[in-house]
MARTOR-308450 format. One record per residue (C-alpha): residue number from 0; x, y, z; residue in three letters. Coordinates in steps of 0.05 Angstrom, whole numbers. Each point is the difference from the previous one (the first is absolute). Layout:
! MARTOR-308450
SITE     i       xx       yy       zz    aa
SITE   NUM        X        Y        Z   ala
...
//
This chain:
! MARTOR-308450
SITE     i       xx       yy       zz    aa
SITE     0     1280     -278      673   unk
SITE     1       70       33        3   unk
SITE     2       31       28      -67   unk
SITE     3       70      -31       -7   unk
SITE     4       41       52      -36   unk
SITE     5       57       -3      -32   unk
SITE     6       71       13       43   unk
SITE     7       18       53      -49   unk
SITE     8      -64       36       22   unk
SITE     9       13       -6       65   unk
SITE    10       71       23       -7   unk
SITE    11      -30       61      -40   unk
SITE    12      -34       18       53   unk
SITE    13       48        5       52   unk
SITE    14       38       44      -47   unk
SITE    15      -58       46      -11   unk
SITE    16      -12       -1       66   unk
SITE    17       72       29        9   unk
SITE    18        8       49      -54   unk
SITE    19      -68       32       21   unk
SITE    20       23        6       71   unk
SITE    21       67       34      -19   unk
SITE    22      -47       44      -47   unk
SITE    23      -40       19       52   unk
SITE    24       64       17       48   unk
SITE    25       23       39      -57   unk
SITE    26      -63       45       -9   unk
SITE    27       -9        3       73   unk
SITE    28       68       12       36   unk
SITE    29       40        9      -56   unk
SITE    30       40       74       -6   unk
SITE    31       20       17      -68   unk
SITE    32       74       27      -20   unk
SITE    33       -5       75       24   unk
SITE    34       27       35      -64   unk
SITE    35       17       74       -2   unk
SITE    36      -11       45      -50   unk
SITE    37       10       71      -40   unk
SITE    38      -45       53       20   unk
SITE    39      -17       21      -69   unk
SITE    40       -9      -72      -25   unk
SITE    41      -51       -1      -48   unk
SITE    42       -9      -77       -6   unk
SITE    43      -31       -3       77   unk
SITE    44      -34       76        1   unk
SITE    45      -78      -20      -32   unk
SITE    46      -56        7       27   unk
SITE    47      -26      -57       43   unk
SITE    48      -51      -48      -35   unk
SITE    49      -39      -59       17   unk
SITE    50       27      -68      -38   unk
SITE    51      -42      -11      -69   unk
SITE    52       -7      -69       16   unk
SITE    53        5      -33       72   unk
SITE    54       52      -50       24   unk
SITE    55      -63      -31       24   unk
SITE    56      -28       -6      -77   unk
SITE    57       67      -17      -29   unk
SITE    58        5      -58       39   unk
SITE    59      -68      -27      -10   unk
SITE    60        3        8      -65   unk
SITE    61       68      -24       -5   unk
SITE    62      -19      -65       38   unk
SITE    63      -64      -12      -36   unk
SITE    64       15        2      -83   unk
SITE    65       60      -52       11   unk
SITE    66      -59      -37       44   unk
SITE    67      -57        5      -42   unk
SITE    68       52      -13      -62   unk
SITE    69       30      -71       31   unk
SITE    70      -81      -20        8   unk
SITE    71      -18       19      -74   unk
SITE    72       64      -31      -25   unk
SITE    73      -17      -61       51   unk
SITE    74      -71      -14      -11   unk
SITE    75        1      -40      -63   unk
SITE    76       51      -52       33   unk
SITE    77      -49        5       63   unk
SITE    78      -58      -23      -36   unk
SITE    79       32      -57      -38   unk
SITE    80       25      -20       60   unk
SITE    81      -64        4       33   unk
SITE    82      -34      -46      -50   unk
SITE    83       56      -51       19   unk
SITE    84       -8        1       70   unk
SITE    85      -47      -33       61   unk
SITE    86       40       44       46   unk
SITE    87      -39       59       27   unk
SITE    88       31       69      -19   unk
SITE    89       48       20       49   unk
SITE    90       34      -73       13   unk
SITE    91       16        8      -76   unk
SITE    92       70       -2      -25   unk
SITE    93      -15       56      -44   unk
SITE    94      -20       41       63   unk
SITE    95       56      -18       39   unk
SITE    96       47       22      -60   unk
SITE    97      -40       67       -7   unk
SITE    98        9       21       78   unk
SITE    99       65      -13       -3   unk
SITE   100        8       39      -64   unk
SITE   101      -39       53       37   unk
SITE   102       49       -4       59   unk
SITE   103       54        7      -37   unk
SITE   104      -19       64      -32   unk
SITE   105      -14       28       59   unk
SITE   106       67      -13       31   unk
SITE   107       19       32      -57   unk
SITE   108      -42       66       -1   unk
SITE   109       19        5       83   unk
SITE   110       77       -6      -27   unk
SITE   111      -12       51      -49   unk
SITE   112      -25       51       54   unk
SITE   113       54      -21       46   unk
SITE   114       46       17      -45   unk
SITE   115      -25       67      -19   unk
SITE   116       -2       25       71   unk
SITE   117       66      -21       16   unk
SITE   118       17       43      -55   unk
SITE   119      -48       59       19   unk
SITE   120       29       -5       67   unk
SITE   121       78       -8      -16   unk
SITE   122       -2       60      -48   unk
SITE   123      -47       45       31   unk
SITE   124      -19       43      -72   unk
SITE   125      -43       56       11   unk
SITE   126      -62        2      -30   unk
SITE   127      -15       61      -47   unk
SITE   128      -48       34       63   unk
SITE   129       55       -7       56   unk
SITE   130        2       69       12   unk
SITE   131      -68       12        8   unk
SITE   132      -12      -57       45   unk
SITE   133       64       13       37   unk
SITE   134       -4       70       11   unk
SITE   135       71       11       32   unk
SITE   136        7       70       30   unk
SITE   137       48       26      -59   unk
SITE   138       19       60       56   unk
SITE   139       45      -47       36   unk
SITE   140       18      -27      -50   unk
SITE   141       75       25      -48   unk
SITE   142      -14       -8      -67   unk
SITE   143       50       35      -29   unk
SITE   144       68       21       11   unk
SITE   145       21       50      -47   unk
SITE   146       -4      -21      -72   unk
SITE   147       -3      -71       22   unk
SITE   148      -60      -40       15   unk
SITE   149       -5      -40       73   unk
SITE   150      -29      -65       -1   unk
SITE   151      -38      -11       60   unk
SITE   152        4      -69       46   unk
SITE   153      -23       37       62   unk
SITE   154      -66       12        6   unk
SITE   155      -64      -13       25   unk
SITE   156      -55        6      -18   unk
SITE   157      -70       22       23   unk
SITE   158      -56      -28      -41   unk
SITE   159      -42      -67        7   unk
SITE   160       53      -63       19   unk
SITE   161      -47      -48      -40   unk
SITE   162        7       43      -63   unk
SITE   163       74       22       20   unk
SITE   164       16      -83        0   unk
SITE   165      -43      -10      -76   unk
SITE   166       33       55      -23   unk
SITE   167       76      -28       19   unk
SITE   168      -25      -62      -48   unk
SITE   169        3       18      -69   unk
SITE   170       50      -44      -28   unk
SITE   171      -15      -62      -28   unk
SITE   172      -80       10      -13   unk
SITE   173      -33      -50       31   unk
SITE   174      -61       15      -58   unk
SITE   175       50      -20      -53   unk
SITE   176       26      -58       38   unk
SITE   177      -67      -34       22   unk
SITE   178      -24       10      -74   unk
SITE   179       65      -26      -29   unk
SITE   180      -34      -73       39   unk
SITE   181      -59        8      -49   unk
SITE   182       57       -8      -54   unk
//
């Protein structure tokens, strides 16, 4: 009893298939842009916190209103549908119409990230705790010369790599990205 889907469904999910794959490259052997920076900078020189809300909880959240909201919206044409047809539920057209609705949104959400880490990882903004999780050693480092202010390129630095690589990803914010799907 095989479910014969749509080919734009299919084709959807080859493409999600590929856009999560080059997400997951991204996020696993992806280096961001090293950018330097002043040593007095104020912008990247806070204290380090935790994020308010989770990537993990932005993207549930972000993938489960437009979900929940394409259901509500749905579920009157499902059930006049329903009183129309012998067919069991998922050989319906209306089923078939909904995953590939579903589908399709998806590819779209995977798109979205895609494009916000090739951002993150072209520009390579430092977050507002770069400093902190960085934690160059400033003594080799010349930070002035003079009256004039060096900016740094050459450094390295010393703290945690995992945080060292979040913290090189600032720009564009993936939170306001993933929620701009809800819109």
């Amino acid at each position: 009893m095989a479910i014969k889907l749509p080919k734009a469904v299919i084709f959807n999910f080859f493409c999600l298939a590929s856009l999560l794959i080059t997400v997951f490259l991204f996020q696993g052997v992806g280096k961001p842009y090293h950018r330097g920076f002043f040593c007095d900078d104020e912008s990247i020189s806070k204290p380090f916190k935790d994020s308010t809300v989770p990537s993990s909880i932005a993207g549930v959240v972000g993938v489960l209103i437009p979900v929940f909201a394409i259901a509500l919206i749905e579920w009157p044409k499902f059930r006049e549908v329903r009183k129309d047809e012998s067919k069991p539920f998922y050989k319906s057209h209306w089923f078939r119409w909904l995953c590939a609705v579903y589908t399709c949104f998806l590819v779209g959400a995977a798109a979205t990230v895609v494009l916000t880490d090739v951002g993150k990882y072209s520009i390579g903004r430092l977050r507002p705790h770069f400093l902190a999780v960085c934690k160059p050693d400033f003594s080799k480092l010349n930070c002035t010369t003079g009256f004039q202010k060096n900016f740094i390129t050459d450094y390295e630095c010393t703290g945690d790599e995992d945080l060292i690589k979040e913290a090189r990803l600032s720009f564009p914010s993936g939170h306001a990205s993933f929620a701009g799907i809800i819109y």
